[in-house]
N, C-alpha and C positions, 0 to 999 in steps of 0.2 A: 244102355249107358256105356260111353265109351270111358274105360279104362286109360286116363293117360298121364305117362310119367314126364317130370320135367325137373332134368339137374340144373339143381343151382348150387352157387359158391358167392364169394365176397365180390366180386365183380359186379359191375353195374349193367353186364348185358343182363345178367339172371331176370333181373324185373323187369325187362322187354316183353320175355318171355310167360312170365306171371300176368302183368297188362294184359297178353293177348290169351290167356286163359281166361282172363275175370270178363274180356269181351264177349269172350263165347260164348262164357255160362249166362250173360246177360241176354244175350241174342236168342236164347231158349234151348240151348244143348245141354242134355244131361251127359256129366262128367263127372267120374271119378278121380276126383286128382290126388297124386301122390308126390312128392318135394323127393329126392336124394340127392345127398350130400356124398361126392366120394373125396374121401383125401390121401394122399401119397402116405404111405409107410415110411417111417425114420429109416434112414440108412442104417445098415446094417452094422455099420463102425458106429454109430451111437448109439441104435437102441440098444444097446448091453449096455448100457451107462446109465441109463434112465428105469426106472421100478416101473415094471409092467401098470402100479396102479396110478403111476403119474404120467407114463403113456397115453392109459385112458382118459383119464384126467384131461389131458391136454387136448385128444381129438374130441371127449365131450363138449367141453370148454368153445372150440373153433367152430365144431356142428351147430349148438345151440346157437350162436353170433350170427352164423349164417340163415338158419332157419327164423331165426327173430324178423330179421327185414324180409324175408317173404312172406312169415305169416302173418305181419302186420298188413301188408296188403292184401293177402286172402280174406282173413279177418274182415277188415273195413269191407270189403265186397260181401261178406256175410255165408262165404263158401266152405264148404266143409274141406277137410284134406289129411292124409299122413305124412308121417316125416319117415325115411329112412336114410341112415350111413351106412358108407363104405369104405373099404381104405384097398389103397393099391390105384394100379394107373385108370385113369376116370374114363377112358373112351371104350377100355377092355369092360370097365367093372357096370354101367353104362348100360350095355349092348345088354352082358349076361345075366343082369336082375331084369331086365326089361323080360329077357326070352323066358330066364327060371319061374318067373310071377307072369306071365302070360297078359303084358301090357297091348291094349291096340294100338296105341300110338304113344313115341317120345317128342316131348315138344322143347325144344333150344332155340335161345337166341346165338348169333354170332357177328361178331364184326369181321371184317374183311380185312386182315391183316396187309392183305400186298402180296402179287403172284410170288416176289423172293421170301417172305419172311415164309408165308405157307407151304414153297416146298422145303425150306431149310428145318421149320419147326412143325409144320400141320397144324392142325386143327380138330379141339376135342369134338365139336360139329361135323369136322370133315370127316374122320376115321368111322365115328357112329355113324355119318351117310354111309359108308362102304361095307362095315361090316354087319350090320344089321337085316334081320330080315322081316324089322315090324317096320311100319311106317313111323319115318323121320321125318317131321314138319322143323324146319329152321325158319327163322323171320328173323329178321334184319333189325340190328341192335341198336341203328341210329339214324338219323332222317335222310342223314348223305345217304346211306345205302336203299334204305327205303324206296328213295327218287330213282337209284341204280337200276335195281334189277326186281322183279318178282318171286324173292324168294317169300315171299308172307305165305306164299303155296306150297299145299304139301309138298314135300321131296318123299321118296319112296327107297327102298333098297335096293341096291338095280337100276334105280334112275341116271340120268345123265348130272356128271359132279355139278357142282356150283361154281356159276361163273368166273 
């Protein structure tokens, strides 16, 4: 049973991503799936302003919103799954629950920003192809890309970037 994590957030690539889990598991793959949620830490100039329990408060609050519309679709598929959170930058935090929890594969969607916005900003897709040393499957978040390129295939750590 393959072991596979897949972040998701409020973004509508997440459920690209979940889709092509619930295909898998359709197709006869046993899969352990796992959902993480990472979110950014409050700046350091306001979290002193806010009560460590209304901090919590707030990322439980955002995790749960997120996790609702993916495990609505796991659910309907009838698949099993865990949820976990994180907080801090999502492509660091990503890579190092993946490596700490001995995941065999992360699975992401991503859209193709545009070779300027990507070098200017990256991409949470991009850094985890780079720095990771589990297998990185990315599929493509929308039909324009789909037609693009064949990213629906794994990408590996080490492999050549994305188009």
């Amino acid at each position: 049973m393959l072991k596979i994590l897949i972040p998701v957030d409020t973004s509508n690539e997440s459920r690209y991503a979940i889709k092509h889990v619930i295909h898998r598991a359709w197709s006869g793959e046993a899969l352990d799936i796992h959902l993480i949620h990472v979110q950014p830490r409050l700046s350091r100039y306001v979290a002193p302003f806010i009560a460590q329990n209304d901090r919590q408060a707030f990322y439980a609050e955002r995790s749960a919103n997120v996790f609702q519309a993916a495990g609505k679709l796991l659910d309907r598929a009838g698949l099993r799954y865990s949820v976990h959170v994180s907080l801090g930058d999502p492509s660091r935090e990503i890579v190092r629950y993946a490596e700490l929890n001995r995941f065999g594969s992360i699975l992401m969607a991503s859209t193709r920003l545009g070779s300027i916005s990507e070098m200017i900003f990256g991409s949470v897709a991009e850094k985890v192809l780079r720095t990771s040393r589990i297998p990185v499957e990315v599929v493509p978040a929308s039909a324009r890309n789909r037609a693009e390129a064949p990213e629906s295939l794994p990408r590996f750590a080490g492999a050549a970037s994305t188009p």
